[in-house]
Structure formats: structure tokens, C-alpha cells
C-alpha positions in Angstrom: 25.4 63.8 -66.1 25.1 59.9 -65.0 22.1 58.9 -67.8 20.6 56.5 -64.8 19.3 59.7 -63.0 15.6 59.2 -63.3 14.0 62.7 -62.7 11.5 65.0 -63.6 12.9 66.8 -66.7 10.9 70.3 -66.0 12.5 70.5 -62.3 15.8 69.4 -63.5 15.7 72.3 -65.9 14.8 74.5 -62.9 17.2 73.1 -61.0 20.2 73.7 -63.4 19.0 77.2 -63.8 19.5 78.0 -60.1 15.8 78.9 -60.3 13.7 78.7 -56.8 11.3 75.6 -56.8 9.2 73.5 -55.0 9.1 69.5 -55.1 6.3 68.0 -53.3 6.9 64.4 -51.8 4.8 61.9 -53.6 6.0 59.9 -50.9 4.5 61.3 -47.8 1.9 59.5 -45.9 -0.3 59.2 -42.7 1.7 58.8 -39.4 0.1 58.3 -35.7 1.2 59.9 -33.1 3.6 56.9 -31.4 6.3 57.0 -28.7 9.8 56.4 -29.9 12.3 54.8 -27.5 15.1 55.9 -28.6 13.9 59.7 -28.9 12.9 59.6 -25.1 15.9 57.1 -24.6 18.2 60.4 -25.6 15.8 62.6 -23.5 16.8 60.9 -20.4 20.5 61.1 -21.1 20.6 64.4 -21.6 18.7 64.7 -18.4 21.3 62.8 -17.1 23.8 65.3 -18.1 22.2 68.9 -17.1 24.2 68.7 -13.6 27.5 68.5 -15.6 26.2 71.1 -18.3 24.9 73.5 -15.3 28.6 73.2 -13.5 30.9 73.9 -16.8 28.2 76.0 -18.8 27.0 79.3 -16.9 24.8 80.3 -19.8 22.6 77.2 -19.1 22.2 77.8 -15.1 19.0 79.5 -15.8 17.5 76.0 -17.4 19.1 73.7 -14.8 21.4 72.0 -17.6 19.2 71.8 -20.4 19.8 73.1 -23.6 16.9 74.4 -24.9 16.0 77.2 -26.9 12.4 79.4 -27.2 9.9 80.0 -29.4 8.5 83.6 -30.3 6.0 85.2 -31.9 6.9 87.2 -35.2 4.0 89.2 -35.9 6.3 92.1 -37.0 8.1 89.5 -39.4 4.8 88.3 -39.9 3.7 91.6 -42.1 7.0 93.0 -43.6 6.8 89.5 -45.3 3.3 89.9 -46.5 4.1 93.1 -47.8 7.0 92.4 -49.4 6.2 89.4 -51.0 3.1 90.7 -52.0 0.5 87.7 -50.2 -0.9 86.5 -46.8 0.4 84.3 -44.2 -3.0 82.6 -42.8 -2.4 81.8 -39.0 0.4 82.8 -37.2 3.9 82.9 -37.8 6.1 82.0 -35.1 9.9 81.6 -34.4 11.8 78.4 -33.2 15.2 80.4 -31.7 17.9 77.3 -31.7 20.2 80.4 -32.9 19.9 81.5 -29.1 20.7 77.1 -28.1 22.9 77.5 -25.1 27.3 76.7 -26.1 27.2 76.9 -29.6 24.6 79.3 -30.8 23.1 77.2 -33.5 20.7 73.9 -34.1 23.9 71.5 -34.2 23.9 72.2 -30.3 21.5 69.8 -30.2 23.1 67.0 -32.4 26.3 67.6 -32.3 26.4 67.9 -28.0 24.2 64.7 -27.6 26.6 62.6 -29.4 29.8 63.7 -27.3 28.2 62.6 -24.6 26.7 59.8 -25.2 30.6 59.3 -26.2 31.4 60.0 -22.7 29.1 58.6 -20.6 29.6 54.7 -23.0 33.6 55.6 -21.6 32.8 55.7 -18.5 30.6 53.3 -18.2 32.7 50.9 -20.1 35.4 51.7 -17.2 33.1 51.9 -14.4 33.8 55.2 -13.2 30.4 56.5 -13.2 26.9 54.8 -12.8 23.5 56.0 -14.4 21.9 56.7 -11.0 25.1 59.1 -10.0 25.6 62.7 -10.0 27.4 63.6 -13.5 28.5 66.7 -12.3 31.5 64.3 -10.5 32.8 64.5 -14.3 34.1 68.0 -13.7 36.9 66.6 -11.9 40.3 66.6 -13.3 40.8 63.0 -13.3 37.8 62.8 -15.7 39.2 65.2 -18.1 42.7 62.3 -18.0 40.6 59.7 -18.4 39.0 61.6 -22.0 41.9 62.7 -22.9 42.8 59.4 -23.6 40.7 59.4 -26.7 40.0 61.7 -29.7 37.3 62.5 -31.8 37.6 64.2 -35.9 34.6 65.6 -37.3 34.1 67.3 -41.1 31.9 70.7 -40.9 31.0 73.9 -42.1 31.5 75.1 -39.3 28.4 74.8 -37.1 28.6 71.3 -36.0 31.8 71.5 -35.6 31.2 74.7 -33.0 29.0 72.1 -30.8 31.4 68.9 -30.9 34.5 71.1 -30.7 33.1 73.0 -27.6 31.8 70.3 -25.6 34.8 67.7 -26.4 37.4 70.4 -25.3 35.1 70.5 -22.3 35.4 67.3 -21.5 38.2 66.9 -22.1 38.5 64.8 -25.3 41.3 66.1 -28.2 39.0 67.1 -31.0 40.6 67.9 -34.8 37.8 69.3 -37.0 38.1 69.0 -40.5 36.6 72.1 -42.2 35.4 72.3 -45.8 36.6 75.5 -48.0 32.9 77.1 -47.0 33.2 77.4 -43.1 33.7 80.9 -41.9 37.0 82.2 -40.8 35.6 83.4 -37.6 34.0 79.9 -36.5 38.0 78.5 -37.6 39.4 81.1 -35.1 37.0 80.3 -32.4 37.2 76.7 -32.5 41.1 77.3 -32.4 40.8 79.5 -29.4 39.0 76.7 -27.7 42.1 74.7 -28.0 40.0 72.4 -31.1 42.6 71.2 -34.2 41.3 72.7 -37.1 42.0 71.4 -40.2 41.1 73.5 -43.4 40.4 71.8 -46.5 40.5 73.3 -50.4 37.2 71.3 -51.1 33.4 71.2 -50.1 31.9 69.2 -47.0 32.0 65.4 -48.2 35.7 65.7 -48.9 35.8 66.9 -45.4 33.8 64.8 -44.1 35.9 61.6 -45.9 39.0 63.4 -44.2 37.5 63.0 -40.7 36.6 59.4 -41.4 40.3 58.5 -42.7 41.9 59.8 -39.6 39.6 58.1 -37.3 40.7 54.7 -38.9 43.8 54.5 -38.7 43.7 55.7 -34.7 41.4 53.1 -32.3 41.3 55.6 -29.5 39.4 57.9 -32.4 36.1 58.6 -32.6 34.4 59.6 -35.7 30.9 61.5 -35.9 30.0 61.1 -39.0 27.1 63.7 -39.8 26.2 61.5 -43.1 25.3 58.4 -41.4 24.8 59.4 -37.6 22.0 58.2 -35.3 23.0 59.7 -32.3 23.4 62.8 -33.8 19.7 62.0 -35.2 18.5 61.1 -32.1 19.9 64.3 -30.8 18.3 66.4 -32.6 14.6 64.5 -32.7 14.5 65.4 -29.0 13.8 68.8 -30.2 9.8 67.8 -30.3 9.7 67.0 -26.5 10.8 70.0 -25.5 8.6 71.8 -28.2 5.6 69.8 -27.1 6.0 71.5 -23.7 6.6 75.0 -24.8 3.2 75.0 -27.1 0.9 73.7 -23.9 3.0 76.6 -21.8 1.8 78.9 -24.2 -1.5 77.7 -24.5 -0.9 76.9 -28.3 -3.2 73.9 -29.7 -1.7 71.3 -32.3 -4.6 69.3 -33.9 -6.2 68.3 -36.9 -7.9 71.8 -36.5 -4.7 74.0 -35.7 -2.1 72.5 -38.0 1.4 73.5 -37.4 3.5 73.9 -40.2 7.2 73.9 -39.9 10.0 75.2 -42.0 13.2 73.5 -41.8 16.8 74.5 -43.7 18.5 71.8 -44.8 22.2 70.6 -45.3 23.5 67.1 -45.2 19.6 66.8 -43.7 20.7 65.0 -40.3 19.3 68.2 -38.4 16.1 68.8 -40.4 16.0 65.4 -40.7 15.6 64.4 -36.5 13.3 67.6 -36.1 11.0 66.0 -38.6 11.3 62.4 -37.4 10.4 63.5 -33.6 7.7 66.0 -34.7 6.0 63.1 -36.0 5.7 61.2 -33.4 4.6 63.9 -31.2 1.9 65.2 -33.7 1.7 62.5 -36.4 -0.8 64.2 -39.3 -1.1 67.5 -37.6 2.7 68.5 -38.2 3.3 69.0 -41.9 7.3 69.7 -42.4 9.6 70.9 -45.2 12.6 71.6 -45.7 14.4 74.5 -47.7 18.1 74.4 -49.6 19.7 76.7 -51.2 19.3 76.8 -55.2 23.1 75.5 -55.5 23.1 73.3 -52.8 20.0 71.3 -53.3 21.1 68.0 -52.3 18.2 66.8 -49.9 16.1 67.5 -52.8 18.0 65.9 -55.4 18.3 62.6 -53.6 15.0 62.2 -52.7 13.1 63.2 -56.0 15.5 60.5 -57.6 15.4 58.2 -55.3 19.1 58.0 -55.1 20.2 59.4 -52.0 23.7 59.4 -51.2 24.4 58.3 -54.5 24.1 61.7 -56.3 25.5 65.4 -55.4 24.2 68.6 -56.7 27.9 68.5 -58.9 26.1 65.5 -61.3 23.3 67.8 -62.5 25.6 70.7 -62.7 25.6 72.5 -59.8 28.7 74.4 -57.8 27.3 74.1 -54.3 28.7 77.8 -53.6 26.3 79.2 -51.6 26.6 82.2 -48.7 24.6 79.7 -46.7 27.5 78.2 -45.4 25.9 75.8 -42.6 23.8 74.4 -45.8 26.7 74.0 -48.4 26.5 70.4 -49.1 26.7 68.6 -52.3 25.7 65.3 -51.1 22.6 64.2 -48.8 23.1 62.0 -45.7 22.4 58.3 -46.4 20.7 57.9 -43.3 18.1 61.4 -42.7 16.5 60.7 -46.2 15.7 57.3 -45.9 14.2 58.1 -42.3 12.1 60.9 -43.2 10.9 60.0 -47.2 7.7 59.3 -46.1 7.2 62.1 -43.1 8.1 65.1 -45.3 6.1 67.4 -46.9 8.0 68.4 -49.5 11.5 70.9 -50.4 11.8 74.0 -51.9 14.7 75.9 -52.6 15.7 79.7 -51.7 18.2 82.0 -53.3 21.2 84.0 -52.0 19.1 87.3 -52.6 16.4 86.1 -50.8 17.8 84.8 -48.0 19.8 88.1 -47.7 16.5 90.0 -48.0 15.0 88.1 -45.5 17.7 88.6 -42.9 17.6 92.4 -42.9 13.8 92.4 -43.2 13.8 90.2 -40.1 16.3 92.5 -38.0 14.6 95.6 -38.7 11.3 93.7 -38.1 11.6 92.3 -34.9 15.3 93.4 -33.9 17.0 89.9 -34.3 20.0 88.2 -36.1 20.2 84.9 -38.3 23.4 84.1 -39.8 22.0 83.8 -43.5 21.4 80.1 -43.6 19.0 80.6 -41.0 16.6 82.3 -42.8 15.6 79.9 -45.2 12.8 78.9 -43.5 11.4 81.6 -43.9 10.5 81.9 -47.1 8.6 79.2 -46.7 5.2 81.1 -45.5 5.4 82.8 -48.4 6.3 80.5 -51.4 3.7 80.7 -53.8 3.7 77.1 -54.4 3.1 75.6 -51.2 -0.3 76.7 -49.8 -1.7 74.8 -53.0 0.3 71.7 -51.7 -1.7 72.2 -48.1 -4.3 72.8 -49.8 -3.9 69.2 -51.8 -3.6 67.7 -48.6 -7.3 68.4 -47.5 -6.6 71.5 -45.3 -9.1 73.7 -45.6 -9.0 77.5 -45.4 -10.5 77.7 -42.2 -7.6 75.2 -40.5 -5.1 77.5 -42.6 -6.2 80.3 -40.9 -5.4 78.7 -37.5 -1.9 77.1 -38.2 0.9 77.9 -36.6 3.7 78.5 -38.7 6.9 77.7 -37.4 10.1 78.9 -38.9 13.2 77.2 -37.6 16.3 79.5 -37.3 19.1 77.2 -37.2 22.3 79.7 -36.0 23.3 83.6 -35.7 24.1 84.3 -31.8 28.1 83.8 -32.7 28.3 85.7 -35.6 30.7 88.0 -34.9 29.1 92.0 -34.3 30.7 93.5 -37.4 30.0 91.0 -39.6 26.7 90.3 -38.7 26.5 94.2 -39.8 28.0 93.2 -43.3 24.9 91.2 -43.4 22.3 93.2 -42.6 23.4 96.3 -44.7 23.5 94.0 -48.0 20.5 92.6 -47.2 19.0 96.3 -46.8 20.5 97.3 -50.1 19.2 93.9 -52.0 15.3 95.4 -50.5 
């Protein structure tokens, strides 16, 4: 291990043991409510784009173009939890359901969609064949999908991000090659490939596949990289996430305040998507929002390079770590460069979830309340339930009586692809891990 890592030596020990902790962010601090351009700036882009969206994606007809997922109530969840891991969850426990986003099933729909077309519409732009103030569904047309195939764009993945970019880039047109580390999914391969995406399989983890993407795009100019360590459109993308949340908790007459907390549960990977949740739900809800983020016990790597401080400059391998995880969309060994620096003093804090649990906790949640996360989608929701963090709340000055009316927000980050029979594979070991 590099000797420079400054860390505490009691959670490295936990860390190495693959043993399920909690590292609160000495970092966090107070943050107003404020408006961000460039979070409504991607808002109204998006906007721009529901025409198209509506025209090529039928699923999304219902929304008028905008791809947006709900929010649910999990008082089922909500008890099988209690009772199982033996405590309370004060308040109410809720689901965000970005496994049901419109395209590609899964979080990166937010992200990973945003920046191919903010790719498209700079094109087009660039070559004046579109302006701002014009109908985008004109980019259906067949000369648009000419003009984009002109250009390409690589990506690494697990597979989820790719799923969003490869979908929308065939779409439009655009020849997409994804380069796909050795923990994506063979299903997510074959469905990319049936989309007419390049996949390219890799015999390493998701920074060597990300490094492959970003070495084909330079030595091509008409390549596009989207780099998911260092991304602000893809950042961006995923911030916008808080508007439309904003809107869904005054729809259901839901209050977000200094006297209703809402706590939110984020997984984490490279930390670009938990990362842009976090950023916009602080600028909607400054101090009333308290976020954290949960990793995998091999794959802490959001964890690792904020406690030290070194970002992007140390992977879960330097302390000892394999990063093989069934959490596939959360297999990273590395952190992005950019989501820790924007969010080190916004988070809460990171805790880490095992296999088991996270196996547990999808087929307590499908014979709870009848729905299906892919396994890295569940661990948020251990969250409500880890014994360490109500003490952390708690440290923060929230009293027992705001506790009690928090909302507890689980995000589930994928599932609706998973193929039928394997989504059975899950639930059954999950049922004979209970």
C-alpha cells in the first residue's frame, strides 16, 4: 500500500476486512438554497428535446418527452425492514423509481441521455441546421441521422451508462462503440449489440475501460468521448433530477423543511450520478436535504477518496481490495475526479453494504411491495436501517421529533431491463440468503 495514504487506521482495518461501515464527512457544511444556472440551463435543453424524445420514444408519450421517473411510498418495505433488521425507521420511507426512467431503465438515463444531446444539438447548431426556438422533432428526419453519422462517440461502462448513451446515439443517429469492463452483464452486451451499438468487451475493471474509450476518441477528431470520470454534462444531467423532484413532493403534498427533513440514500459508482443528485438537491433544499451515499464493501471508492483526501488518485486495489462485486453498475475501483470534489462539502457521509445484504434486500423488497431492482439498486436501502447513521442525524442537531417526520428517500438506480429469468435468479437467492 502507497505509505502517503493518510487514513483513519480503525476504518482501514474495516475496510480491508470487507466489513460494512459508516464514514461521516467531517467536511460537510451549511448550504442555502441557491439557483444554479447551469442545472436549470440543462433543464431547458432537455425541454428543448421532449418533441424529439416524444416522436422516436413511445414509452415517453405519456410525459410529453420528458424523462422522468416517480416516487412511491414503501410502507410495505417500510416494515419487512424494521423487522428484519430488528429497528425503526422514524418518518416515512419512500421510493425514487429511476429503475422505471423512460429508454434505458436505470439512473444513467438521466446523465448519460443529456450529454448525447447536448452533443447533438452543439452539431447542429455549429452547422446551422437547427435553431433554439425550432421544433426538434425536425431531427427525426433522415438527413439528420446523415448529418450524425458523420461523427462517433466511445464510452467505458458497466453496462448502465452505456444502455443510455448507446440507445439514444443509435437513435440519433451517431456510431456509438462502448467499451465494457469484465463486470457488465451479458444481457446489457447483447442488447446494446442488438441496437446496432459496437461493444467492446474488456478482461479488466471499469477505469481500464474507461482509458480504452478515451484512447480511441483521440486518435479520431469526428469522436466524441463521454468520459464518466471527469463529465459535467453528464453531472449536469443528472442534478436536474431535484427539479423534477421538487415538483413531485408539492404534487403530493409532501413538505421539505427544517421540520420535515428528507433524507436521501444514494448508490454510488464512479459517483458522477450520486454525485449530480446531491449537488442539485442542495440547491433546491440547502440544509433540509441530508444525502449519502452507499458502495459496496469491495468497491468503496467514493469512500476511499474522500476520507483521504485523494480522490482520483487512489482505487480500492491500493488498500487491498478486488472490486468484485454482484453490484455490477457500482464496480469501480477508482472515484471520478470531478463528483468528489463537487460534493465534499454537501455530503453526509458513506457507508458500505454487502453482497448478502443487498441480495436480502432485493427479495425482501419484491415480496414487500411487488417490485424489481437489479441488486445495485438496493443499496440505498440499507441506509434507513444502518445502525450508525441515526446517531450521525442525530449529531447534526435533528431532533427526534423532526426524525419522526422525515421523509426517507431511497434512490433505486436500475432493474426494468433485467431480463425476466434472471431477475428470478435474483430474487430466489435473495429469498434463500433471508
Amino acid at each position: 500500500m502507497n505509505n502517503r495514504i493518510i487514513i483513519d487506521q480503525e476504518l482501514l482495518s474495516e475496510l480491508q476486512q470487507q466489513t460494512e461501515v459508516f464514514w461521516p464527512n467531517p467536511k460537510l457544511s451549511s448550504f442555502k438554497r441557491s439557483e444554479s444556472e447551469d442545472i436549470v440551463e440543462a433543464e431547458q435543453r432537455l425541454a428543448r428535446f421532449a418533441p424529439y424524445i416524444k416522436e422516436v420514444f413511445p414509452e415517453t408519450r405519456n410525459t410529453d418527452g420528458i424523462i422522468e421517473s416517480p416516487i412511491i411510498n414503501l410502507s410495505g418495505m417500510q416494515q419487512r425492514l424494521q423487522t428484519h433488521y430488528h429497528t425503526t425507521i422514524p418518518g416515512k420511507l419512500m421510493l425514487k423509481c429511476d429503475n422505471e426512467l423512460p429508454i434505458a431503465g436505470s439512473i444513467k438515463a438521466r446523465g448519460g441521455i443529456y450529454e448525447v444531446l447536448k452533443l447533438a444539438e452543439t452539431l447542429a447548431l455549429e452547422n446551422g441546421l437547427i435553431h433554439e426556438t425550432e421544433d426538434y422533432s425536425k431531427m427525426t428526419g433522415e438527413s439528420f441521422r446523415e448529418f450524425f453519422s458523420q461523427y462517433s462517440i466511445a464510452v467505458g461502462s458497466t453496462g448502465n451508462l452505456a444502455l443510455s448513451i448507446g440507445m439514444m446515439g443509435a437513435a440519433l443517429g451517431f456510431k456509438v462503440t462502448v467499451h465494457m469492463s469484465q463486470d457488465a452483464k451479458q444481457w446489457k452486451k447483447d442488447l446494446l449489440r442488438e441496437k446496432g451499438v459496437n461493444v467492446v468487451e474488456h478482461e479488466n475493471d471499469f477505469s481500464h475501460a474507461v482509458e480504452q474509450g478515451r484512447n480511441q476518441c483521440s486518435k479520431d477528431p469526428s469522436c466524441y468521448f463521454i468520459d464518466d470520470e471527469n463529465s459535467r454534462d453528464l453531472f449536469m444531467g443528472y442534478a436536474v433530477a431535484a427539479l423534477r423532484l421538487q415538483k413531485q413532493f408539492k404534487q403530493e403534498d409532501i413538505e421539505i423543511d427544517k421540520e420535515h427533513p428528507l433524507i436521501v440514500y444514494l448508490p454510488c459508482g464512479v459517483g458522477g450520478g450520486p454525485g449530480g443528485v446531491t449537488y442539485g438537491l442542495k440547491h433546491v433544499f440547502g440544509d433540509d436535504v441530508h444525502c449519502y451515499f452507499a458502495e459496496p464493501v469491495n468497491s468503496p471508492c467514493m469512500l476511499l477518496g474522500l476520507s483521504t483526501g485523494k480522490h482520483e488518485e487512489i482505487a480500492v486495489q491500493d488498500i487491498g481490495l478486488s472490486n468484485m462485486t454482484e453490484a455490477d453498475g457500482l464496480a469501480v475501483g477508482r472515484p471520478s475526479a470531478l463528483a468528489g470534489r463537487m460534493v465534499e462539502k454537501m455530503l453526509n457521509g458513506v457507508y458500505t453494504v454487502s453482497d448478502e445484504n443487498l441480495n436480502k434486500m432485493l427479495a425482501l423488497l419484491y415480496d414487500s411491495e411487488s417490485i424489481s431492482l437489479e441488486p445495485s439498486a438496493l443499496a440505498g436501502m440499507l441506509g434507513p436501517v444502518q445502525s450508525r447513521l441515526r446517531p450521525h442525524l442525530e449529531s447534526l442537531s435533528l431532533t427526534q421529533k423532526q426524525l419522526s417526520r422525515a421523509t426517507h428517500l431511497v434512490w433505486a438506480t436500475g432493474g426494468n431491463l433485467v431480463p425476466p429469468s434472471i431477475m428470478n435468479g435474483y430474487i430466489a437467492k435473495g429469498r434463500r440468503l433471508l
